[in-house]
C-alpha positions as CSV (number, residue, x, y, z in Angstrom):
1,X,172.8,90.2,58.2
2,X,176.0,90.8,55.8
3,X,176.7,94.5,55.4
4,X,174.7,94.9,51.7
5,X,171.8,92.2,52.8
6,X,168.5,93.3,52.0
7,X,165.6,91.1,53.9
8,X,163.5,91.4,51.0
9,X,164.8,90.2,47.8
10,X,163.7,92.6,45.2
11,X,161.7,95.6,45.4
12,X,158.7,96.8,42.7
13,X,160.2,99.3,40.5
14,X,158.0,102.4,42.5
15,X,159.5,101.6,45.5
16,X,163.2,101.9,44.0
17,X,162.5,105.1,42.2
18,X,160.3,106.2,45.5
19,X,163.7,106.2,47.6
20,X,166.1,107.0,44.7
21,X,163.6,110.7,44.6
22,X,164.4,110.6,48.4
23,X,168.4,110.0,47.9
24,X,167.9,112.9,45.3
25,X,166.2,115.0,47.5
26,X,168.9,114.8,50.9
27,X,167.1,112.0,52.1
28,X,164.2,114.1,53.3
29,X,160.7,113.9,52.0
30,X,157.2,112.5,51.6
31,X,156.4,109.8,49.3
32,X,152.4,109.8,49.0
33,X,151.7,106.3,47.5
34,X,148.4,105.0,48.3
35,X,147.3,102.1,50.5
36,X,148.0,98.6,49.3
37,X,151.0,99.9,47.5
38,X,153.8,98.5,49.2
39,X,155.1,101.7,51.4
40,X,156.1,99.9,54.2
41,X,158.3,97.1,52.0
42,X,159.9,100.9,51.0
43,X,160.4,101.8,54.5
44,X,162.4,99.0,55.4
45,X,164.6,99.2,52.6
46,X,165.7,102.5,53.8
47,X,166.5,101.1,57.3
48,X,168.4,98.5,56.5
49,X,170.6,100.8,54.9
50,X,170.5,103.5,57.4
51,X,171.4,101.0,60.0
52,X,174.4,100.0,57.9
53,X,175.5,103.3,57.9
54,X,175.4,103.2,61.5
55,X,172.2,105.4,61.9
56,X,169.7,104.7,64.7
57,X,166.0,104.6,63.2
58,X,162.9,105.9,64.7
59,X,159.8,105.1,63.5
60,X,156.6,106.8,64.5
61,X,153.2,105.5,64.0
62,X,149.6,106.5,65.2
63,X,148.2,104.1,67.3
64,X,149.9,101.2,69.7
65,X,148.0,98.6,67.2
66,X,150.5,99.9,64.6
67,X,153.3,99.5,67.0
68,X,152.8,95.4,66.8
69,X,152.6,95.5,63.3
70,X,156.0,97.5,62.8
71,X,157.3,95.7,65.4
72,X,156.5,92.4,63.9
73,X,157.6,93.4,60.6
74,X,160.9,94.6,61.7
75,X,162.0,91.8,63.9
76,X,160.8,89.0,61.0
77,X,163.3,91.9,58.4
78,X,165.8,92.6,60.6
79,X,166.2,89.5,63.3
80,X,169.9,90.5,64.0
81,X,168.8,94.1,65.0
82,X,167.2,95.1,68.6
83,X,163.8,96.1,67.5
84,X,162.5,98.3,70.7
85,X,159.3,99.7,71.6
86,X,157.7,102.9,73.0
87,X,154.6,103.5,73.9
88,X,151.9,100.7,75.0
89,X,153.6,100.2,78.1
90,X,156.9,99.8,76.3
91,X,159.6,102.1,77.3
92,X,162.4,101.2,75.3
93,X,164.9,103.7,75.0
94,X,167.3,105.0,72.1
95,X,170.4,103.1,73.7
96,X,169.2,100.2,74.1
97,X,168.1,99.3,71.1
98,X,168.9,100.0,66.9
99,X,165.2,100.5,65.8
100,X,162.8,101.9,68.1
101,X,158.8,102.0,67.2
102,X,156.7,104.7,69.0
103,X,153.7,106.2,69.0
104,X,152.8,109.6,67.9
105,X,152.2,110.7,71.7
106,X,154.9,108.8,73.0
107,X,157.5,110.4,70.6
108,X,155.9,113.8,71.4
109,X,156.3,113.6,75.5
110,X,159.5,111.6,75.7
111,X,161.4,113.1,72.6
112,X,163.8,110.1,72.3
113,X,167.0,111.3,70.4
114,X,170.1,109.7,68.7
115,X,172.6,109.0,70.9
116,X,175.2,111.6,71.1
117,X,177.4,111.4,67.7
118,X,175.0,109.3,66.4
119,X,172.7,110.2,63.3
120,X,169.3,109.3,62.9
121,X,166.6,108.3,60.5
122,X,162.9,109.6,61.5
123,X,159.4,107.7,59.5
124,X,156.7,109.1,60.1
125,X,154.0,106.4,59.5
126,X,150.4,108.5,58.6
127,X,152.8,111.5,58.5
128,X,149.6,113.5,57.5
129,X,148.3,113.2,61.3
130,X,151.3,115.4,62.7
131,X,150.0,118.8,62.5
132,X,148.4,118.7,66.0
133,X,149.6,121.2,68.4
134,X,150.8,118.4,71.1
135,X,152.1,115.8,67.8
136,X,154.2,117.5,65.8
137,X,156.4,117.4,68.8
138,X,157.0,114.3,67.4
139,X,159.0,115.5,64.6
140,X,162.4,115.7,66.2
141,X,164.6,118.2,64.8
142,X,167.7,115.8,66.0
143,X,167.4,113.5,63.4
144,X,169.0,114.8,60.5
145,X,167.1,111.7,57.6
146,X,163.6,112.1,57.8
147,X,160.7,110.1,55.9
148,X,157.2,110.7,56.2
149,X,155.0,108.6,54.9
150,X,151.3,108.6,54.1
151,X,148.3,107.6,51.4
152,X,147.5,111.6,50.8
153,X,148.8,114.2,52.4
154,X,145.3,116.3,53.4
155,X,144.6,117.9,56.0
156,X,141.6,120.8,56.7
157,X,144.1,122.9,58.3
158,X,147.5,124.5,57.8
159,X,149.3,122.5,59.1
160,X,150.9,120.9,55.9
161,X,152.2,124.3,55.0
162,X,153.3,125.2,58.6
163,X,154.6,121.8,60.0
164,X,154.5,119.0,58.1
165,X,156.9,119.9,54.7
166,X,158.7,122.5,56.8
167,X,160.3,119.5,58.5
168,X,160.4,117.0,56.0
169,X,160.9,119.4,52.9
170,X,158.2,118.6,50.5
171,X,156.4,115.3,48.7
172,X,159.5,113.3,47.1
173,X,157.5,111.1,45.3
174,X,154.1,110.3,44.3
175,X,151.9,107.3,43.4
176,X,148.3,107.0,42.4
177,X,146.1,104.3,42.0
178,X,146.0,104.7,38.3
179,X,149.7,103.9,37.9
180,X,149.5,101.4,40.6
181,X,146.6,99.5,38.5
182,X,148.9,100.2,35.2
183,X,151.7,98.4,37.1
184,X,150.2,95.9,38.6
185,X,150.8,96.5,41.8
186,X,147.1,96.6,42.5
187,X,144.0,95.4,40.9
188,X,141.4,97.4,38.3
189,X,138.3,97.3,40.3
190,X,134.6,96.4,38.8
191,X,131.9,99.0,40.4
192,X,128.2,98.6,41.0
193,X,126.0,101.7,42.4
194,X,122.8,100.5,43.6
195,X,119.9,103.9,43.9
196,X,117.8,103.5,46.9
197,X,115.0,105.8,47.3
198,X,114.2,107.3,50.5
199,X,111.5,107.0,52.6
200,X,108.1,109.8,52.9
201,X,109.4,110.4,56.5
202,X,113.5,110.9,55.3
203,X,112.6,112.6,52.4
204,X,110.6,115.1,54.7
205,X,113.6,115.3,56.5
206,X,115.8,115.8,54.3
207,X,114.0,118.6,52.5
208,X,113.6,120.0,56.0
209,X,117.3,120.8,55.9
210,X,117.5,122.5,52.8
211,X,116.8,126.3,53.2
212,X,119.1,126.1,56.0
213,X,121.6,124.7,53.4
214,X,120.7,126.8,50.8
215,X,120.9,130.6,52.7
216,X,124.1,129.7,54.1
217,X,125.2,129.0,50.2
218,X,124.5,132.0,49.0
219,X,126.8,133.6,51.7
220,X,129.2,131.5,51.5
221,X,129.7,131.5,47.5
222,X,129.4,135.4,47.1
223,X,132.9,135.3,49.4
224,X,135.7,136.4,47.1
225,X,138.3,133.4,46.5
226,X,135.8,131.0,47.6
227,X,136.8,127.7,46.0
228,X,133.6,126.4,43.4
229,X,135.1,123.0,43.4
230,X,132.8,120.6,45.9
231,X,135.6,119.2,47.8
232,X,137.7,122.5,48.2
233,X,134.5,124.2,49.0
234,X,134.3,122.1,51.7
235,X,137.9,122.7,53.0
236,X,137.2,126.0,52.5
237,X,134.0,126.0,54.7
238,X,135.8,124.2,57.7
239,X,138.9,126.8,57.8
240,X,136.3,129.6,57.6
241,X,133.8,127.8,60.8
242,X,137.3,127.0,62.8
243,X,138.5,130.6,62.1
244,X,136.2,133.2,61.3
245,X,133.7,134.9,64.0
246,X,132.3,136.7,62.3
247,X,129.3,136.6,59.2
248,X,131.2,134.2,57.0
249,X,132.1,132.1,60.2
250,X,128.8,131.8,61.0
251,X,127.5,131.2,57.5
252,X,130.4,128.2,57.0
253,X,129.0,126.4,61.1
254,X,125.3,126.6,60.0
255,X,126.0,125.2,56.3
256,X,127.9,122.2,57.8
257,X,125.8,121.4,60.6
258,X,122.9,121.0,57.5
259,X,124.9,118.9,55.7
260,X,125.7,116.8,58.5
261,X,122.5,116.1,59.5
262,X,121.5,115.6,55.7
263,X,124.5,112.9,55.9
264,X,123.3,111.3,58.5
265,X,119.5,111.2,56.7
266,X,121.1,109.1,54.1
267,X,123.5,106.8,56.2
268,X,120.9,105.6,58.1
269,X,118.4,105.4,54.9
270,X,115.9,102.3,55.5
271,X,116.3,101.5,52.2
272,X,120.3,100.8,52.3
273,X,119.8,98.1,54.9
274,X,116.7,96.8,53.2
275,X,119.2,96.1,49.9
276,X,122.2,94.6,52.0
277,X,119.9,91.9,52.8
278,X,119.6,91.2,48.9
279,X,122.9,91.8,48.3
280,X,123.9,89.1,51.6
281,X,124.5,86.3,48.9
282,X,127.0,88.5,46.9
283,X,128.8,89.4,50.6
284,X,128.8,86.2,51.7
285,X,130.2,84.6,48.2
286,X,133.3,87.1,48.0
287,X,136.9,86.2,49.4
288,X,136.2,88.2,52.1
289,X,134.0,91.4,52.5
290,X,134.5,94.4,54.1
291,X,131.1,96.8,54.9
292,X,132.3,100.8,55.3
293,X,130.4,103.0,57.2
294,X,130.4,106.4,58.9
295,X,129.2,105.2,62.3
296,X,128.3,102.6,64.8
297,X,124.7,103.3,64.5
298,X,125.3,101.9,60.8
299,X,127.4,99.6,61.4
300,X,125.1,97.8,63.5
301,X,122.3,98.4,61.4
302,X,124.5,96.5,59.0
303,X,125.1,93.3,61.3
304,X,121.1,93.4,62.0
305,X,120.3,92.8,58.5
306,X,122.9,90.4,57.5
307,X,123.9,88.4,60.6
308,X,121.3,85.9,59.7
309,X,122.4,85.5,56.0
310,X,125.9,85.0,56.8
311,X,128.7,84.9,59.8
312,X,130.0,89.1,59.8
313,X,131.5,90.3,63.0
314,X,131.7,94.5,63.9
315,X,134.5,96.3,65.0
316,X,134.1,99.5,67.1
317,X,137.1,101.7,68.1
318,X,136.3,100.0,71.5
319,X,136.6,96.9,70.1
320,X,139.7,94.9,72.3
321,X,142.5,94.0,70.3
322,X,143.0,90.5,71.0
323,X,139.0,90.6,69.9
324,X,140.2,92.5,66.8
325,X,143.4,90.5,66.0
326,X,140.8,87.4,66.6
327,X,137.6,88.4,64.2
328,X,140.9,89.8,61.1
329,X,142.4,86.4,61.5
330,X,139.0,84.7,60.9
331,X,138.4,86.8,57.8
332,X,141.7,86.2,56.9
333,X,141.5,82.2,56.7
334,X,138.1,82.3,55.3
335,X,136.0,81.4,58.9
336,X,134.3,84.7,58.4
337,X,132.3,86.0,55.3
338,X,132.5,90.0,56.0
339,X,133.9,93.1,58.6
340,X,132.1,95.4,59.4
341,X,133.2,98.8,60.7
342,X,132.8,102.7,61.2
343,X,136.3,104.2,59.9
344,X,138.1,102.1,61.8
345,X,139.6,100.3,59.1
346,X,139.8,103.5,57.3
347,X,143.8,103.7,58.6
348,X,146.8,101.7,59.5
349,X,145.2,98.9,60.8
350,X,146.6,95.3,58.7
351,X,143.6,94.0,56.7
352,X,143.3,91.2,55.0
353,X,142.9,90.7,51.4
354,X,139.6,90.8,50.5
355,X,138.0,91.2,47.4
356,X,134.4,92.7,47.9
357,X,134.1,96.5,49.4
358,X,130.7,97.2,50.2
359,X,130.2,101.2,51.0
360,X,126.8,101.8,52.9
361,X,128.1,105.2,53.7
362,X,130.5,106.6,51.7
363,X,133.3,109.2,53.6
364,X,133.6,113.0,52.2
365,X,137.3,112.8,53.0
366,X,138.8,111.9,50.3
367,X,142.0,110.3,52.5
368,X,139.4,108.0,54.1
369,X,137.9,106.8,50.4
370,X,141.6,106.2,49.3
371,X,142.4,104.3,52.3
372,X,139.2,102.0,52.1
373,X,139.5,101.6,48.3
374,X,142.8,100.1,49.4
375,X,141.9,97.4,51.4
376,X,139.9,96.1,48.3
377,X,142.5,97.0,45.2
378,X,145.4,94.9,46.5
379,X,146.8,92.9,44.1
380,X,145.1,89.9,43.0
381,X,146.4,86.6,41.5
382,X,144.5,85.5,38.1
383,X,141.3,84.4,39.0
384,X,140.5,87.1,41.7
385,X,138.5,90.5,41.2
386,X,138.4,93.2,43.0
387,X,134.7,94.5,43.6
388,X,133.0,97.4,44.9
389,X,129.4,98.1,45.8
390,X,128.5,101.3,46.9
391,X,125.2,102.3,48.4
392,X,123.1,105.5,47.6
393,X,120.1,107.8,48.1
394,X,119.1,108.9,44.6
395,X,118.2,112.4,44.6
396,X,120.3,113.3,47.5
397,X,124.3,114.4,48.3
398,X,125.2,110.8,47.6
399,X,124.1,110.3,43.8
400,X,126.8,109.9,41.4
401,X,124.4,110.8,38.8
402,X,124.4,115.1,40.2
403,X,126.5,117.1,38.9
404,X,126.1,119.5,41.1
405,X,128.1,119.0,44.8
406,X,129.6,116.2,43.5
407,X,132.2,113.8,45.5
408,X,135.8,113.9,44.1
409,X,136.0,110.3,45.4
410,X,133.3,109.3,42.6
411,X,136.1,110.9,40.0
412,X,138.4,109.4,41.1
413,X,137.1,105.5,41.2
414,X,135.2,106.2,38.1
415,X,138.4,106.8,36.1
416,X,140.6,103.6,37.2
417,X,137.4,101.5,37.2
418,X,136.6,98.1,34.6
419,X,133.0,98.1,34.1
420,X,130.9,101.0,36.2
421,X,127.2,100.2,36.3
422,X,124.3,102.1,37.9
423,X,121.5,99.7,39.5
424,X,117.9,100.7,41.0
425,X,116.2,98.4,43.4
426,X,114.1,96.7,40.9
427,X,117.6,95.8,39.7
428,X,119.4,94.7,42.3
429,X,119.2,90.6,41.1
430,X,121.3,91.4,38.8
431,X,123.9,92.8,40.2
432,X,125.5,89.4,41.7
433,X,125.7,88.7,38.1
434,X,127.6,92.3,37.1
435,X,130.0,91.6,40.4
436,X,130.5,87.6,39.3
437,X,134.0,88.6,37.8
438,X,137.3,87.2,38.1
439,X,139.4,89.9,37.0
440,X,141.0,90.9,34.1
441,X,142.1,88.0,31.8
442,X,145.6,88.7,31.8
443,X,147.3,90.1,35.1
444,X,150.0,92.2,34.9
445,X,152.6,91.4,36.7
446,X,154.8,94.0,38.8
447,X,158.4,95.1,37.8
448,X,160.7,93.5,40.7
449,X,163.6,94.9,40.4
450,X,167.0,93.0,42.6
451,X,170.3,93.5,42.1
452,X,171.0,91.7,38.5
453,X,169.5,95.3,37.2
454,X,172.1,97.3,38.6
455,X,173.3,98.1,35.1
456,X,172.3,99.6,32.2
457,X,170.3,97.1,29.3
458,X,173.2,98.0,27.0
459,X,175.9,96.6,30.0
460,X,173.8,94.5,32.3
461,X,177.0,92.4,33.1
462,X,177.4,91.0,36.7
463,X,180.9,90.0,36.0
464,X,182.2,93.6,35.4
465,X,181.5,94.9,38.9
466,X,181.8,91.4,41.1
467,X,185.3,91.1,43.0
468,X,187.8,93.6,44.0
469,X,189.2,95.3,40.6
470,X,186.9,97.8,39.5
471,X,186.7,99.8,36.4
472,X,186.3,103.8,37.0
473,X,185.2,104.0,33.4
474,X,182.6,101.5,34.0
475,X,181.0,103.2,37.2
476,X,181.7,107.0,35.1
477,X,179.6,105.2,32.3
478,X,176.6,103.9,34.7
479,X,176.3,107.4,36.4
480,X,175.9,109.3,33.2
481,X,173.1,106.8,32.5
482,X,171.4,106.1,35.0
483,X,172.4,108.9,37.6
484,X,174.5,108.6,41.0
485,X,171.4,108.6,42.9
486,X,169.9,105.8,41.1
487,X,173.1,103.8,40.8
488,X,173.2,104.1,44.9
489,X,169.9,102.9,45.3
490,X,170.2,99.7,42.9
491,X,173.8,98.8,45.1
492,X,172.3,99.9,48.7
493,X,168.3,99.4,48.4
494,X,168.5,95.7,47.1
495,X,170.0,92.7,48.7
496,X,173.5,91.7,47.7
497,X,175.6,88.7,48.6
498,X,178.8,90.5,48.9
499,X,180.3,94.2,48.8
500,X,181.8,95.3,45.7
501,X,183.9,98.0,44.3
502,X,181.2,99.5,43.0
503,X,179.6,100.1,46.7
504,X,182.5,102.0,47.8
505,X,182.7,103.8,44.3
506,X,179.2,105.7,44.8
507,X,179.3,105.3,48.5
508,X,181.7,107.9,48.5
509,X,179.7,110.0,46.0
510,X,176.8,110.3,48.4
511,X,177.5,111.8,51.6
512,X,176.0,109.7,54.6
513,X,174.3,113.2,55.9
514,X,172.0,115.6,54.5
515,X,173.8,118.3,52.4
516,X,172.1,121.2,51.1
517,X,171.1,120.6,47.7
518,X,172.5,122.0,44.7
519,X,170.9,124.5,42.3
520,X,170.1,121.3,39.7
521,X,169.2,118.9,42.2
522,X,165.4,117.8,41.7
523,X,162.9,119.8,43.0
524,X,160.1,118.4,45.6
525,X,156.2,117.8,43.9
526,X,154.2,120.6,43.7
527,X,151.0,120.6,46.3
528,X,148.3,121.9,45.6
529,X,147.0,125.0,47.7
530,X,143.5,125.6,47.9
531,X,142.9,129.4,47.9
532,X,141.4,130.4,51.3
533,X,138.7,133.1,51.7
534,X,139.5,135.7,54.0
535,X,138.8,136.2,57.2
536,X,136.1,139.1,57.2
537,X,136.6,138.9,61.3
538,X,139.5,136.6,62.8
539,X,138.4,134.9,66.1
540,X,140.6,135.8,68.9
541,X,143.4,133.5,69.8
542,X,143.1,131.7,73.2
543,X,145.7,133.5,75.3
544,X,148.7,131.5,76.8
545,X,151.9,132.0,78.5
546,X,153.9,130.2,76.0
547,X,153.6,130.4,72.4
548,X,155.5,126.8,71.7
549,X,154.1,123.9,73.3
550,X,155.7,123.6,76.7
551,X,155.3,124.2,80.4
552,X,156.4,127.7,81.2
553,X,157.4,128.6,84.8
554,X,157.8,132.2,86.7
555,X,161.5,133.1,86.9
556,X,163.4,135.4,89.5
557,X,165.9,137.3,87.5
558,X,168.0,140.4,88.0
559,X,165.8,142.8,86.7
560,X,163.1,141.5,88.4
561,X,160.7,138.5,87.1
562,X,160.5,136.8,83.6
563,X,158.6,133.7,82.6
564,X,161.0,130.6,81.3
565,X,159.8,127.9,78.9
566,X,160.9,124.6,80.1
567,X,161.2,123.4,76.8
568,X,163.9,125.9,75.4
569,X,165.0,127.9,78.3
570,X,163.7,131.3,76.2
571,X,162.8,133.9,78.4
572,X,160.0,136.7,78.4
573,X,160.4,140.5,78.8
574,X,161.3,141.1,82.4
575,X,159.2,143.0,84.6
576,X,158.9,144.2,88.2
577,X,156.7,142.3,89.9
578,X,155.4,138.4,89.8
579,X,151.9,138.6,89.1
580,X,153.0,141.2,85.6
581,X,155.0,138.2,84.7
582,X,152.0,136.1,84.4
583,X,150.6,138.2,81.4
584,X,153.9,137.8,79.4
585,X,154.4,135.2,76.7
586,X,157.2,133.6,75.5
587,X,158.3,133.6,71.8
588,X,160.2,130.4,72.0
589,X,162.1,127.7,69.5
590,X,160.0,124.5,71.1
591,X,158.4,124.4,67.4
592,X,161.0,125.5,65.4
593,X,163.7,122.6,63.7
């Protein structure tokens, strides 16, 4: 690979601005783009020119199944570079290699670093799942670029506010599904909601849960700042049962264990099953189908109804991976009609186009519906629709029709939706007919943007910056147009044949390390902070020797005893005798960056 080569040969206009926002910001951010998007396509494009600055690149993902896939990507983008491995019995180390893929654990226990007067570029892959106690040890303070990347950036703690953008610095960039759709990058789906009633016996049952839901209501709404908004309610509810021991905390367990088992009234609804069977010839029609749901139990409620209406295969987070890899490769070249699985999907894992989403069950987390809606709103060539049916007990936490309690996610697919239609069982022969769509009649197709579209539209003149004579008034006239930042990313982003002037011109306008940023430099995205009740009575932190997250050991020192963390070498108070020492704790750095 030549010095400026890019393995891809363009990127979608997003992606460019994505990483020119990231340039802007010190190279250090988020950029929340949702799945389907292209974020990986982005990722490589800033290691390829990380590498060329001499930069070792870590990447970090959740699970060892996305450690193939990154692996595979990066040795088919980069085949000159040694693409290592840690973690599913890889132990690949920083010097021997100039990539190195690891998981989230792996990356937390081994903390592999740069190599000593070497920089380094951190992604974080799913950077949203890094607020753990044990896996935000993952986030190494020694690499100086960092790039987290993730669909939406939710979590039900704190630990966005208190890990996650103290490390990277904030969101850099963001990218919906509306202006994905308006680009073209992904495809407008077509929505059918089909009502199932629920059984005498589920009904019963479901009723049975409402006083329960209802008293702890009342307690929980009267709390001043309590959120009114469904979904923040809820976020506010789970901080308050994980935090609070006292009336409120007790009020916030009792309301969701209702609502969990009213949730799991209506995934399991007879009715739900009893349509998929009517449904099977829509499923088994599609360019591939893939059947959400919240559990197992579903799932293979699922498979009962429709494995003898068409060929669908389960997978289970005990599914093997070569049986995984084998039943996604089937979908993929059409030897299988439909997926189905509990969550599974939800994250990381490569799925394969397909262009029906059925949703027995759909998720409260509105990460999860983002991710799913994903798999099903890649782009599609003329011809293709995306389609979405989605499952639900009328009358009941499910129906799009309340107004009351209602999901965000039903907003939110609402508003970038074609056609929305509501079907009852007595209905449900028509709605092959509603889904029988091929997309919209004219696709739009994405801006790609290489390295012809350096310049301006007033100067876009190849033969001005090619060879070795350049023209400082030229490159002064480009940055006051476009900016540095962007100018860097069109010369260093994008694949070019040979090295210009221009390369070294704005090369040595951008330093290769993190600076701090100056007063006018762009500012990160504002996040959104839900307001949090307080905490009428605090529960009482789980006492431990060290307040950072490693081993501590008892110490002989001159005054007597202290307790060492092994992490940081920090020291507690000493005092006189070995079994005081015990009681200490350790205000250490193992945290801190």
């Amino acid at each position: 690979m030549t010095q400026h080569e890019r393995p891809d040969r363009y990127l979608y206009e997003w992606q460019l601005d994505a990483l020119t926002a990231w340039l802007a910001c010190g190279r250090r951010g988020v950029v929340e783009a949702v799945t389907g998007s292209g974020k990986t396509d982005m990722a490589l494009a800033a290691i390829a020119d990380a590498h060329r600055r001499g930069l070792f690149v870590m990447v970090v993902v959740p699970t060892r199944v996305l450690i193939a896939q990154w692996h595979e990507r990066l040795v088919t983008a980069f085949p000159d570079l040694k693409i290592g491995r840690l973690g599913d019995s890889k132990r690949d180390q920083p010097d021997q290699c100039d990539v190195l893929v690891a998981t989230r654990h792996s990356a937390a226990s081994q903390r592999p670093v740069p190599e000593e007067g070497k920089g380094g570029l951190l992604i974080a892959d799913e950077c949203h799942g890094f607020g753990g106690g044990v896996l935000r040890k993952a986030l190494i303070g020694d690499y100086n670029e960092r790039l987290g990347l993730t669909a939406t950036l939710e979590r039900s703690d704190n630990a966005i506010e208190r890990v996650i953008l103290p490390y990277f610095g904030g969101v850099c960039f963001r990218y919906d599904f509306a202006a994905a759709i308006e680009d073209g990058v992904c495809a407008q789906p077509r929505v059918a909601f089909v009502s199932v009633p629920l059984e005498t016996k589920e009904r019963a049952e479901y009723v049975a849960t409402e006083q329960q839901l209802v008293d702890a209501r009342q307690v929980l709404r009267a709390i001043p700042k309590m959120p009114m908004n469904f979904s923040d309610f809820l976020s506010a509810v789970a901080h308050l049962a994980d935090k609070d021991a006292g009336e409120h905390g007790r009020a916030a367990r009792e309301y969701l264990d209702a609502l969990g088992k009213r949730r799991e009234i209506v995934a399991n609804s007879t009715a739900k099953y009893q349509a998929l069977t009517v449904l099977a010839p829509t499923i088994r029609d599609a360019d591939g189908a893939l059947v959400f749901t919240e559990t197992v139990k579903a799932a293979n409620h699922a498979i009962n109804r429709l494995d003898t209406e068409l060929d669908i295969e389960i997978i289970t987070g005990d599914t093997a991976r070569a049986a995984r890899e084998s039943i996604l490769d089937r979908l993929r070249t059409g030897n299988l009609d439909a997926v189905a699985a509990p969550r599974v999907l939800d994250e990381g894992v490569d799925v394969p186009n397909a262009n029906l989403g059925v949703v027995v069950s759909a998720s409260r987390t509105r990460r999860q519906m983002i991710q799913r809606m994903g798999r099903v709103l890649r782009r599609k060539e003329a011809g293709t629709g995306a389609r979405f049916v989605i499952l639900f007990a009328a009358d009941t936490l499910e129906d799009p029709t309340a107004t009351d309690d209602r999901d965000g996610f039903l907003d939110e697919i609402e508003a970038i939706s074609d056609r929305i239609q509501v079907f009852g069982v007595a209905d449900l022969h028509r709605v092959e007919s509603f889904l029988d769509w091929n997309g919209p009649a004219n696709v739009v197709d994405p801006i790609r943007v290489n390295s012809t579209r350096i310049m301006t539209v007033e100067s876009d003149r190849w033969d001005i910056i090619k060879g070795d004579d350049g023209d400082s008034n030229v490159a002064r006239d480009l940055e006051r147009d476009i900016g540095t930042e962007a100018m860097y990313a069109r010369l260093n982003y994008l694949m070019w044949s040979e090295h210009t002037w221009l390369h070294t011109w704005v090369g040595e306008r951008v330093p290769d390390t993190p600076q701090e940023k100056p007063e006018d430099a762009p500012v990160y995205l504002e996040i959104e902070k839900l307001p949090m009740p307080e905490l009428a009575k605090p529960k009482a932190k789980k006492k431990r020797l060290s307040t950072g997250e490693s081993p501590v050991r008892v110490v002989t020192i001159t005054a007597g005893f202290a307790v060492e963390c092994t992490g940081c070498g920090t020291l507690s108070a000493p005092v006189k005798f070995k079994w005081q020492a015990m009681d200490q704790t350790v205000e250490c750095t193992c945290s801190e960056w």
